[in-house]
C-alpha positions, -999 to +999 in steps of 0.1 A: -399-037-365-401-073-343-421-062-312-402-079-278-437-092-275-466-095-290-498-116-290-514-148-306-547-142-316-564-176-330-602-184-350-609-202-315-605-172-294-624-148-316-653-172-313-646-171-274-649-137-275-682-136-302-699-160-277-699-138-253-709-108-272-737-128-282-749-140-247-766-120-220-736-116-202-711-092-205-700-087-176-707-102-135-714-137-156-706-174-160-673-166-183-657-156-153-662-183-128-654-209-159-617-187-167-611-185-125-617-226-127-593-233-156-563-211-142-570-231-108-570-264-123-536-255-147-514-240-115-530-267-089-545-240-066-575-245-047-590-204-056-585-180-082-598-147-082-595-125-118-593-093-117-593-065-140-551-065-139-522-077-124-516-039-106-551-047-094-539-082-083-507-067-064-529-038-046-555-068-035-531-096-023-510-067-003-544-055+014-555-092+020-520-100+034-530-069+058-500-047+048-512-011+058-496+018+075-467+013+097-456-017+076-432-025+053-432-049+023-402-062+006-394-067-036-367-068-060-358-037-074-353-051-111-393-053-119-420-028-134-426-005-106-464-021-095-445-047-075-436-022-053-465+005-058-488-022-042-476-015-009-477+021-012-515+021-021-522+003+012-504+031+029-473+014+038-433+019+030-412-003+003-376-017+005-359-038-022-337-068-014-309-071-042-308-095-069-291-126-075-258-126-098-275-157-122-307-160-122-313-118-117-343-129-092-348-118-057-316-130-038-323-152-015-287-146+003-290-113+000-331-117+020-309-136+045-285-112+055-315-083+054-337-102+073-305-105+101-299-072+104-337-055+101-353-038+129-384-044+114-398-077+100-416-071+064-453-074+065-452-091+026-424-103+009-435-099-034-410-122-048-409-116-089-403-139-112-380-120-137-385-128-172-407-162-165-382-179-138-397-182-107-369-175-081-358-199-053-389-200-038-383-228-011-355-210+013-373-175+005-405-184+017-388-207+051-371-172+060-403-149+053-424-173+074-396-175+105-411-139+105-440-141+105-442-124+064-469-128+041-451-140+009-466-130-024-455-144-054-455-120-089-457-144-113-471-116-140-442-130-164-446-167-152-477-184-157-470-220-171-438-217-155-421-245-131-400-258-101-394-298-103-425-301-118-448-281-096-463-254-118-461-222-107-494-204-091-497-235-074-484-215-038-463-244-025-440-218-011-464-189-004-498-172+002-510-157-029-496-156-062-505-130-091-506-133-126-505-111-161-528-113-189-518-080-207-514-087-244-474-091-240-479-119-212-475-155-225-515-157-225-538-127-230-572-116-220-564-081-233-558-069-198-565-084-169-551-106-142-557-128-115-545-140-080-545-179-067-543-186-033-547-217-011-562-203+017-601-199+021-597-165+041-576-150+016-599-158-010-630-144+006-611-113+013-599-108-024-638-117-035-653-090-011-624-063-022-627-069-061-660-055-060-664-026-034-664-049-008-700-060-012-715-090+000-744-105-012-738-138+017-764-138+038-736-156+063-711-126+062-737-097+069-742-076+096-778-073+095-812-094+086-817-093+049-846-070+037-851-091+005-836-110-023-827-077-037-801-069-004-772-064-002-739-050+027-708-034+020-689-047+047-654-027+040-638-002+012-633-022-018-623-015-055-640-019-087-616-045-102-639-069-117-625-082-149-652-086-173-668-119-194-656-107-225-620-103-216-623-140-195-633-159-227-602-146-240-586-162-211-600-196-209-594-198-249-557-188-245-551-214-216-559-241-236-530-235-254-509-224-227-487-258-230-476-250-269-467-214-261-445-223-232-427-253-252-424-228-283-409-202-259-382-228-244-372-238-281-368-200-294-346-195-262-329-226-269-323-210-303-309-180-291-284-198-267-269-220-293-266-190-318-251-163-291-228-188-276-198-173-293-205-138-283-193-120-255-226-119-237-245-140-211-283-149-205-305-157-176-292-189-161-327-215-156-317-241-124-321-272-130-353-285-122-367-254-133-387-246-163-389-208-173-417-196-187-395-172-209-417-142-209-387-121-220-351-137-231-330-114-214-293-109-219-262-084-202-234-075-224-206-053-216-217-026-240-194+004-226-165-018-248-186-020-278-205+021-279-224+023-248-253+008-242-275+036-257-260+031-290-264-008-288-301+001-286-302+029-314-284-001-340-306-029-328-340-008-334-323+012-363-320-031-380-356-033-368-353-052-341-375-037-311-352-047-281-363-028-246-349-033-210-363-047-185-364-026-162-348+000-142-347-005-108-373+005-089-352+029-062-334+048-088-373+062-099-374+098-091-409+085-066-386+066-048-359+083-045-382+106-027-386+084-001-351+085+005-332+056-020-302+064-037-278+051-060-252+020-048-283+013-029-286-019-046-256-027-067-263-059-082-294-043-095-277-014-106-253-034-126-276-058-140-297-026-154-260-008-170-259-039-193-294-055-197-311-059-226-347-078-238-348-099-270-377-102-292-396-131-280-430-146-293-444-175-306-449-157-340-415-152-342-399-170-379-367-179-387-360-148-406-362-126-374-340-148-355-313-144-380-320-105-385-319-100-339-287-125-339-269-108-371-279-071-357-262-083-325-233-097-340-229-067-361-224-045-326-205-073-304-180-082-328 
C-alpha cells in the first residue's frame, strides 16, 4: 500500500538522534535551544518555542493570545479538529468561517461578511493552512486586527511554505504561528511541534506555560530567592516540553527542509500534468505563493462515477492509501453538541462530499505515480 505520507529517515539523523543518547542530556538540554534557533532562523522569526506537539502549540498560543471563558475563537471547518479543540481547552466557544471555492483555505470574503454581521468580535482568529498553502494572510489578518483579534496562524501542514517570498512562520500577518513535526509533516521530530512568534511577551508567556508555569528568573518572581536551587510557579502551566532526543531529529530534518519542499512541488507538478485530462480539479497555489504541499488534494464529482465511498474502496483495493482531509469540524458529533448543524457551512460541506488526499512523499518513485494515476483513471473514466 503507498502511505498518503510517510517519513524520511537519513544516516545523518540517526546520528542526531545517537548523539543525544549518548550525551547527558535527554531531556531540559542544549538540543532544544539549538532546534528552537534553526526553526527561527529558516521562517525569519525572532522566538520559537517547541513543544511536545502541535495540539500542545494550539492550546498554548490560544492561552497566550488570552482566549478564556466568555470568548470566542474563530477557524475553518475543513482542518483536523485541534484547530478548534484549542479554544475549548481554554474554556471558550468555537465558530468556523467557511472556506474559499479555490484555494479551500479560510475565506477571507466569507471572514468579511462574518465579521459585519457578529455581535461578538473573536478573541483569536486560527487561520489553517490546508494542505501546505498558507491562506490569504494579508486582508485576514487587516480585518482580525480592526477588531482587536489575536490571529494565529496553523501552519502544522506548512513549514517551508511561502507568500512572495516571505516564508511562512515568519508572522508578517499575525501573532503566533504553530507548526507540525508528526512523522507525516514535511519534517519530523517524531512528534512534536513548535510555535514562532515576534513578540517578546508572547514568548515569555509560551516559555512559562510549556513547563507548569515555573520560573526560574529571578526578575519574574514574586518573592526573594531562597537559593540557587529556587524556584516560583507563577501560574497553571502544562507539561509540554518536547524532549532533546526528539529536537535532534528536528534540527537534522531542517537542514534538508529546502530539498523536501522542491521534491514536493515537482511530484505535484507531476500529478497536474498527468490528471489534466480527467474530470477532476486540485488545490489552486496564487501566484506568488509557494505551497508546501503537505497533502496534494483533489475533488472529483464521484456521485457520477460510484460514490465517493467506492472511489476509496478501488483506490486502496489498487494499493494506493488515499484518505480525506478532513471532515468538517461542525459536522463532529462534539460539535454538533454545541449546537452546529449541517448547511452550516456549505462550501465546507461540499468540498468534504468530493475530497480526496493523494499519496504524497519524497520517497515516492515513478512506479507509484503511474499505479495512483492509473487507479484513478481506472474509476474517472
Amino acid at each position: 500500500m503507498i502511505p498518503y505520507g510517510h517519513q524520511a529517515i537519513s544516516d545523518q539523523d540517526i546520528a542526531a538522534v545517537v548523539e543525544v543518547l549518548r550525551s547527558d542530556f535527554l531531556t531540559q538540554g542544549p538540543a532544544v535551544e539549538r532546534f528552537e534557533r534553526a526553526l527561527a532562523e529558516q521562517c525569519g522569526a525572532k522566538h520559537a518555542v517547541a513543544v511536545s506537539s502541535a495540539t500542545a502549540a494550539l492550546h498554548l498560543a490560544a492561552l497566550a493570545a488570552g482566549v478564556g471563558p466568555g470568548d470566542t475563537v474563530w477557524t475553518s471547518p475543513v482542518t483536523f479538529v485541534a484547530s478548534a479543540n484549542c479554544a475549548r481547552y481554554c474554556g471558550a466557544n468555537v465558530d468556523f468561517v467557511d472556506i474559499d471555492p479555490i484555494t479551500w483555505n479560510l475565506s477571507a470574503g466569507a471572514l468579511e461578511e462574518k465579521l459585519a454581521r457578529a455581535a461578538q468580535r473573536p478573541k483569536a482568529i486560527v487561520a489553517v493552512h490546508l494542505g501546505g498553502l498558507s491562506c490569504d494572510m494579508e486582508p485576514i489578518a487587516r480585518m482580525a486586527r480592526a477588531h482587536g483579534s489575536v490571529v494565529i496562524e496553523d501552519a502544522s501542514h506548512a513549514v517551508g511554505a511561502s507568500v512572495g517570498g516571505v516564508p511562512v512562520g515568519k508572522n508578517a500577518h499575525s501573532d503566533m504561528t504553530v507548526f507540525s513535526f508528526h512523522p507525516v509533516k514535511i519534517v519530523t521530530t517524531c512528534e512534536g511541534g513548535a510555535i514562532t512568534t515576534n513578540r517578546d511577551d508572547l514568548y515569555e508567556r509560551l516559555v512559562s506555560l510549556r513547563t507548569h508555569g515555573i520560573t526560574r528568573d529571578p526578575k519574574r518572581m514574586v518573592n526573594p530567592s531562597h537559593g540557587s536551587w529556587y524556584y516560583e510557579q507563577l501560574e497553571l502551566g502544562f507539561n509540554y516540553r518536547l524532549s532533546d532526543v526528539h529536537a535532534a531529529l528536528g534540527t537534522s530534518q531542517l537542514t534538508r527542509l529546502e530539498a523536501f519542499i522542491a521534491r514536493r512541488n515537482e511530484l505535484a507538478g507531476e500529478y497536474q500534468r498527468r490528471l489534466a485530462k480527467l474530470p477532476l480539479r486540485w488545490q489552486q497555489v496564487p501566484a506568488g505563493a509557494r505551497s508546501a504541499y503537505h497533502l496534494f488534494l483533489i475533488r472529483a464529482d464521484w456521485a457520477a462515477h460510484g460514490g465517493q465511498r467506492a472511489a476509496f474502496e478501488s483506490m486502496r483495493a489498487a494499493g494506493v492509501g488515499v484518505n480525506l482531509h478532513y471532515i468538517p469540524v461542525h459536522l463532529q458529533p462534539y460539535y454538533a453538541q454545541l449546537g452546529f448543524r449541517p448547511g452550516d457551512f456549505p462550501e465546507a460541506e461540499a468540498y468534504y462530499r468530493e475530497a480526496m488526499t493523494l499519496p504524497l512523499h519524497v520517497q515516492m518513485t515513478e512506479a507509484n505515480l503511474e499505479l495512483i494515476v492509473g487507479a484513478l483513471k481506472n474509476i474517472l473514466t
